[in-house]
VEXGUDO-751262 format. One line per field, with one value per residue (C-alpha): x, y, z; residue in one letter. Coordinates in pm, whole numbers. Example, Ala and Ser with C-alpha at 12.3 -4.5 7.8 and 13.67 -1.06 7.14 Angstrom:
east	(1230 | 1367)
north	(-450 | -106)
up	(780 | 714)
type	(A | S)
This chain:
east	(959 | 1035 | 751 | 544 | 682 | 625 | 264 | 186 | 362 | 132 | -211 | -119 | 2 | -329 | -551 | -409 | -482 | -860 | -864 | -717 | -1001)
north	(-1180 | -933 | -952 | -928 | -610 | -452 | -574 | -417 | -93 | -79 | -155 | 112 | 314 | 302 | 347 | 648 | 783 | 675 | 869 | 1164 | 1160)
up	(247 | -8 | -205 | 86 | 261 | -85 | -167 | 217 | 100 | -223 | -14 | 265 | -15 | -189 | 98 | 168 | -174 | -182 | 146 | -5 | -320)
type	(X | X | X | X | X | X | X | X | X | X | X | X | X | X | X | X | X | X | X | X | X)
């Protein structure tokens, strides 16, 4: 459940920062 809260965290995460570019 861990694992999978952070692997969401990462792909918002890194959505966000191709929007930013």
């Amino acid at each position: 459940m861990l694992q999978l809260t952070i692997y969401s965290l990462i792909f918002i995460a890194s959505i966000i920062f191709i929007n930013m570019i």
